[in-house]
GUKOLTI-625981 format. One record per residue: x, y, z of N, C-alpha, C, O in turn; residue in one letter. Coordinates in steps of 0.001 Angstrom, whole numbers, plus 500000, padded with zeros to 6 digits. Example, Ala and Ser with C-alpha at 12.3 -4.5 7.8 and 13.67 -1.06 7.14 Angstrom:
2
513190494310507800512300495500507800513200496700507800514236496681508465A;512850497750507080513670498940507140512900500030507870513409501138508039S;
END
This chain:
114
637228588275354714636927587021354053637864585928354549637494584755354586X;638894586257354871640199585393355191639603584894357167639652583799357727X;639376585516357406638450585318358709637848584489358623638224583398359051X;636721584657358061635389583506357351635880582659357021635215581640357204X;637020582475356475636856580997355691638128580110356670638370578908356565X;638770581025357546639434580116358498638565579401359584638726578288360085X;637607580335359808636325579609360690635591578604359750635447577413360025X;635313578976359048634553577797358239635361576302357906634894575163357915X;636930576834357573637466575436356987638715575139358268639498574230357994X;638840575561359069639834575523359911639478575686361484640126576373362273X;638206574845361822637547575004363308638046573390363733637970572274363219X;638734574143365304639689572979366033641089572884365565641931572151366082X;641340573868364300642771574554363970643447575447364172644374575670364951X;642844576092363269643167578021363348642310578726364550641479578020365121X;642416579621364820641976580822366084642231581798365317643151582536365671X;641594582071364190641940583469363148641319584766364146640459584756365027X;642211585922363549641940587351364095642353587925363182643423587652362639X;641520588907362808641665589314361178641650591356361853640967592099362559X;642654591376361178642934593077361160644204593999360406645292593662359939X;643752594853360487643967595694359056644659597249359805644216597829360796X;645838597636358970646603598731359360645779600421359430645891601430360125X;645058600033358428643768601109358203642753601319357831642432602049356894X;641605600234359041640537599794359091639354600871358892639102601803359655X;638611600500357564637434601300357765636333601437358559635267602050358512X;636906600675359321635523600351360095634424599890359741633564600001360614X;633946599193358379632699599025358233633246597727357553634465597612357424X;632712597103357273632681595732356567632173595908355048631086596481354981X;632827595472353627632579596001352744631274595689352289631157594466352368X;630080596281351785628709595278351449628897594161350069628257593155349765X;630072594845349419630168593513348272630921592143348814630749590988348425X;631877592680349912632827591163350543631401590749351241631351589534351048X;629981591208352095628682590557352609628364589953351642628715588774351679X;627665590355350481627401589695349362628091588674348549627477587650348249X;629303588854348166630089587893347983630309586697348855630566585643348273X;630235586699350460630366585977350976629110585056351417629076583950351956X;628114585915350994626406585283351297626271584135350254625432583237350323X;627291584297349192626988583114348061627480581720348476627132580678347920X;628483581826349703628979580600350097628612580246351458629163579318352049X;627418581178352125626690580780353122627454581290354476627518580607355498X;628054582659354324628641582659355461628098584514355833628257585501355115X;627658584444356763627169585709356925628440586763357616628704586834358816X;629092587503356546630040588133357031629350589747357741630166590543358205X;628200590016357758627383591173358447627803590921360074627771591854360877X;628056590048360318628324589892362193629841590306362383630147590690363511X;631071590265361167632118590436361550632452592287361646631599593118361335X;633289592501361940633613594217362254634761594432361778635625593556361747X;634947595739361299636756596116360844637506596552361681637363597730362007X;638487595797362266639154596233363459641058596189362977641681595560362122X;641517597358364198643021597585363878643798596743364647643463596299365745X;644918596503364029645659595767364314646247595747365876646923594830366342X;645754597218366735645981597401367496645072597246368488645194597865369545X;643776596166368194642841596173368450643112594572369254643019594385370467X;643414593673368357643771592141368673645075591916369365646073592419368849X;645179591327370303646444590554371041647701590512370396647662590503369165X;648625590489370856650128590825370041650911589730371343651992589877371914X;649912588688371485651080587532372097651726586798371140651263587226370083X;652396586081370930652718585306369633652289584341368908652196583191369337X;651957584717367645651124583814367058651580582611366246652722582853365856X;651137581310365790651833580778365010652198580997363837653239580703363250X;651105581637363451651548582308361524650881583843361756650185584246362687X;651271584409360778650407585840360456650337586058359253651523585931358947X;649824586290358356649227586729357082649157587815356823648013588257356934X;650004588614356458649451589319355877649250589698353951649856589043353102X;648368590767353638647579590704352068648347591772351426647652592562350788X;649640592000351435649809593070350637650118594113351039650436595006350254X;650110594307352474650320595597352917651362596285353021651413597356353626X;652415595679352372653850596636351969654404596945353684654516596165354630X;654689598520353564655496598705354950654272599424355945654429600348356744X;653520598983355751652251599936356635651478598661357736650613598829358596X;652261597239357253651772596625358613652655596438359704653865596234359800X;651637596573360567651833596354362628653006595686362528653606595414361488X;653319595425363662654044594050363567653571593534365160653537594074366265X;653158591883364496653121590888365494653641590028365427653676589446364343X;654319589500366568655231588292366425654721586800366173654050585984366804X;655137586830365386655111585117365002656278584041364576657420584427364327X;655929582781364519656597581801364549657190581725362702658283581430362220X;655938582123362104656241582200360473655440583301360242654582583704361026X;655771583896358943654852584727358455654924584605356720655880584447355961X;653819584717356540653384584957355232652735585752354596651740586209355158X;653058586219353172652158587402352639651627586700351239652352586182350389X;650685586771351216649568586848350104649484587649349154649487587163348023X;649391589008349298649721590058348227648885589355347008649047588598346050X;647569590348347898646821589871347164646029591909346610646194592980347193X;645449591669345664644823593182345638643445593169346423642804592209346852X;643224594333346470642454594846347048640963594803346721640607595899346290X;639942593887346778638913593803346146637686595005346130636675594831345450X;637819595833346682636392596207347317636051597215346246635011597813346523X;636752597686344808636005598087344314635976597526342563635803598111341493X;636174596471342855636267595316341937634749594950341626633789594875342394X;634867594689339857633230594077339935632851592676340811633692592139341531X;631853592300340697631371591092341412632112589564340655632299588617341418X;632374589460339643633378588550338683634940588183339286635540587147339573X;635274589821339307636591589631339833636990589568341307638123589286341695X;635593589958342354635711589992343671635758588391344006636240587811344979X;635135587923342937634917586259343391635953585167343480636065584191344222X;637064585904341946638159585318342193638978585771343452639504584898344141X;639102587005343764639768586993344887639337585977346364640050585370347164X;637979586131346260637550585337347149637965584185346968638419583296347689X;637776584296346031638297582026345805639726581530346123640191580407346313X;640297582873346113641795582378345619642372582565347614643327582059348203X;641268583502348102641573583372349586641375582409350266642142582023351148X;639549581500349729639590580357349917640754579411350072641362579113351100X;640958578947348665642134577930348282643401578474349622643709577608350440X;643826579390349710645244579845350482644204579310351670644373578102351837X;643412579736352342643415579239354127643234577770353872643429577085354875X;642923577139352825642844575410352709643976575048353206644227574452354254X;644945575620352025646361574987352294646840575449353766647184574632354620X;646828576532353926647440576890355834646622575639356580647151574936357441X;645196575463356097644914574517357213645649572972357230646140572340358165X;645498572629355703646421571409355795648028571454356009648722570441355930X;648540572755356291650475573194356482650343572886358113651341572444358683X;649218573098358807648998573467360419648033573077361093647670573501362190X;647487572081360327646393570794361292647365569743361693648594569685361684X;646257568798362105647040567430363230647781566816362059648495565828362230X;
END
């Protein structure tokens, strides 16, 4: 979702690459659904490992919580979100998470636009 909405609110900013220490490989069908409500078809994106995306240096990295089980890529700043884990959350509470991922890539975009 954090993907999606850097493309959506952060194109000609961000260059998001979204990956995960222990990727299921599948994309969750409630984060599709959840994300179909705000018009963004997350069915094209894939679950990929961290060892999957470039490890040149990035300007920020994000990560959600992942305690001591994330990669490490170098960056200029980093930030954690620590956020929970939605995917087996009802549809109510998946939304706030969504929203609240929203709101956070807003602000990165206005911390790291022109």
């Amino acid at each position: 979702m954090a993907e999606a909405f850097a493309r959506m609110h952060g194109e000609g900013i961000l260059e998001p690459q979204s990956a995960g220490s222990h990727p299921s490989r599948i994309i969750n069908p409630g984060a599709i659904s959840i994300m179909e409500e705000v018009g963004y078809d997350l069915s094209k994106h894939r679950s990929k490992s961290i060892e999957e995306i470039s490890h040149n240096p990035y300007d920020v990295v994000v990560t959600m919580g992942c305690g001591d089980d994330c990669g490490f890529l170098p960056a200029t700043r980093k930030e954690n979100w620590d956020l929970p884990d939605p995917s087996n959350m009802q549809p109510d509470e998946f939304r706030k998470i969504r929203d609240r991922i929203e709101n956070l890539i807003k602000r990165l975009v206005d911390q790291v636009g022109p």
